[in-house]
N, C-alpha and C positions, 0 to 999 in steps of 0.2 A: 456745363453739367457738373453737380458735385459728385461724385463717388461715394457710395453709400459706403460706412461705417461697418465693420463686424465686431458682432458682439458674442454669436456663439457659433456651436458646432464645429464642424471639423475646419480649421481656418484655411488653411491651404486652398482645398474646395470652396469654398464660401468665396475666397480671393481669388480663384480663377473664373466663378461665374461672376463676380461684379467687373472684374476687370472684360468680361466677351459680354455681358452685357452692356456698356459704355463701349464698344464697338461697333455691337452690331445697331446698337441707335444711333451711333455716327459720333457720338462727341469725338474720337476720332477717324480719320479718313485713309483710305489706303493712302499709303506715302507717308504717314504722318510719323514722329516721332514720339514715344513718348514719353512722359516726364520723367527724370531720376530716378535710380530708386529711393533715395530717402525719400522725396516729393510723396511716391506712389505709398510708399510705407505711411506715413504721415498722414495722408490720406483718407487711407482703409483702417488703419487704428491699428497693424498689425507692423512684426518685426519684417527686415529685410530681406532675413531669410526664406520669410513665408512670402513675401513679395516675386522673391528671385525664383523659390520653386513653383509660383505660380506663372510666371513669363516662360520658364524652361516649356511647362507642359504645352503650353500657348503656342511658342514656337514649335515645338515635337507635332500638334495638331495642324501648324502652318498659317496660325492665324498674324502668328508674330515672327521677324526676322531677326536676331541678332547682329551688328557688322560690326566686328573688333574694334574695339577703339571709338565709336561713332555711335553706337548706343542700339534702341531695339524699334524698332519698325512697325509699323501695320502694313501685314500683306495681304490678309484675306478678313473680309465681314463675316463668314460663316464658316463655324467648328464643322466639319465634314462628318464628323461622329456627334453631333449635337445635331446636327440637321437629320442624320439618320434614325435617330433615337426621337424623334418630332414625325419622322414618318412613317415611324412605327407607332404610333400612337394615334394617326389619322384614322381617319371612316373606313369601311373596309371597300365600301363604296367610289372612295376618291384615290385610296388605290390601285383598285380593277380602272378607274377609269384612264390613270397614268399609263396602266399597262396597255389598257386597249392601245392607245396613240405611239406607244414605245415598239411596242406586237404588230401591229400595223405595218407601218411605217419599215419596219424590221423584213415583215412577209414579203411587201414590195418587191424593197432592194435583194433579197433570198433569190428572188425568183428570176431576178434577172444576172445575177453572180454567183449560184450557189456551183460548188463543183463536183466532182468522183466523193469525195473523202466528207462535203458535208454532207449527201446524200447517204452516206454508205450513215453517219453520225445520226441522224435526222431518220430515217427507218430503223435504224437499233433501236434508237430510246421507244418507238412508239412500237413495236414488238414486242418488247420488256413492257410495257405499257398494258397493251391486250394480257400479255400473260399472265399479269400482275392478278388479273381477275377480281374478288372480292379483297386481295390482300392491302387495304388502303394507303398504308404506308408504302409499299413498295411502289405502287401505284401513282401518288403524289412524286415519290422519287424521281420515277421515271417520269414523270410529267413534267417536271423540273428539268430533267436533260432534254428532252425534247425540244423546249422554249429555250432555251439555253444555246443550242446547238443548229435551232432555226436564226437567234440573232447572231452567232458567230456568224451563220450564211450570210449577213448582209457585208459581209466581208467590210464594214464602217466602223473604223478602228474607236471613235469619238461616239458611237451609238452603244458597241458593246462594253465600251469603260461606265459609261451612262447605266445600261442596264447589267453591270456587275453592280455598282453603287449601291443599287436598289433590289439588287437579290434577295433580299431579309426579305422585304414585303412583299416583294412578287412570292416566297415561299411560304408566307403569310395567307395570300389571297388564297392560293391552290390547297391548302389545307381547308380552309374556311369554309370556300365551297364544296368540297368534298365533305363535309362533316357535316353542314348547316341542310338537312332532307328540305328545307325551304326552298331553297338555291338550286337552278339550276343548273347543273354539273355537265361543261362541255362533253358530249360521248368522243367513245373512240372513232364512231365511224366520222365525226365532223374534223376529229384531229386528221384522218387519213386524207378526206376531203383537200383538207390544205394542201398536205405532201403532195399530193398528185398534182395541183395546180404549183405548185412551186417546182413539180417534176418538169412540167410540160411549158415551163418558163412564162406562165400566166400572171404577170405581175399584176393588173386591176382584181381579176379572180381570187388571188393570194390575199388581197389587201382586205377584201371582201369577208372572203372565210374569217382572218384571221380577227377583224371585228366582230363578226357573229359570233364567235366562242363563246365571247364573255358580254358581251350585250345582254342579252338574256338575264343574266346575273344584277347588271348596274340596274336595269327597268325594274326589277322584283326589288331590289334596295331601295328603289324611289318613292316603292308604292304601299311600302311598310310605314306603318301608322308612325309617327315620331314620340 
């Protein structure tokens, strides 16, 4: 693969998205090495300077490794703030429907691990919730710790790094459907629903509820005209 040429705009930028574009299409592979910098200079049509703070950022993102002496690495095919900024731009559809399977999955494990302290966590936010009333933002808020504090319950260290990741969109979604009068907007009595089956360590029931929230929501996106 040849590396596309820059011709304008801000170069730096320009040279960091051709250089993670020619990664994430593979021209190179994790492990790989890549070429010089004069090579990568040479290249892109740009100096080496602009090469070198485009590899810095690269690296800072973790797509790229530096090792003294030995040159610079592919570690990772995907900018973590590039993939985020891609799924904030998704359907609003596809993702409620991430979240169902994240929320899910999330209520399960809650209901079979959750303890004193996420209980005590998990009835605040949905108190704050009720009280919130017509106040929508504060309401979204607390709607936000609720889900927040029901996946800390799955006590799954690798599920809630997952859904911290994707907190932009999950805080995306619940605004959405709160505002969209089209959408149906989980109530509180189905959020309490949940809590009590995660009280009473109903892991199938948990899983249940915690689907139906937003179900409702993805079927009414389905069935909007395109």
């Amino acid at each position: 693969m040849k590396l596309q040429r820059i011709t304008k705009g801000s170069l730096v930028e320009t040279a960091i998205e051709s250089l993670r574009l020619a990664i994430e299409q593979g021209h190179w592979a994790i492990g790989d090495r890549l070429p010089v910098e004069a090579d990568l200079s040479e290249s892109l049509g740009v100096s080496r300077n602009t090469v070198r703070e485009a590899v810095r950022v690269l690296v800072h993102v973790g797509m790229l490794e530096t090792r003294q002496g030995d040159g610079t690495y592919v570690r990772a095919t995907k900018d973590a703030g590039e993939t985020l900024r891609r799924i904030g731009r998704s359907e609003l559809r596809d993702k409620l429907e991430v979240r169902i399977m994240l929320e899910t999955e999330a209520a399960k494990l809650a209901a079979k691990r959750r303890d004193a302290t996420d209980m005590e966590k998990m009835t605040r936010a949905l108190d704050n919730r009720a009280k919130a009333g017509d106040n929508i933002a504060d309401r979204i808020h607390h709607d936000q710790s609720f889900h927040a504090a029901l996946i800390a319950a799955s006590h799954n260290p690798a599920l809630i790094e997952l859904y911290d990741y994707f907190a932009h969109a999950v805080a995306m979604t619940i605004e959405q459907t709160e505002l969209d009068a089209d959408l149906p907007e989980p109530s509180q009595e189905e959020h309490e629903l949940l809590l009590a089956a995660i009280r009473r360590q109903d892991d199938a029931k948990a899983e249940a509820l915690a689907k139906a929230l937003l179900q409702p929501s993805v079927n009414a996106l389905g069935s909007r005209p395109v």
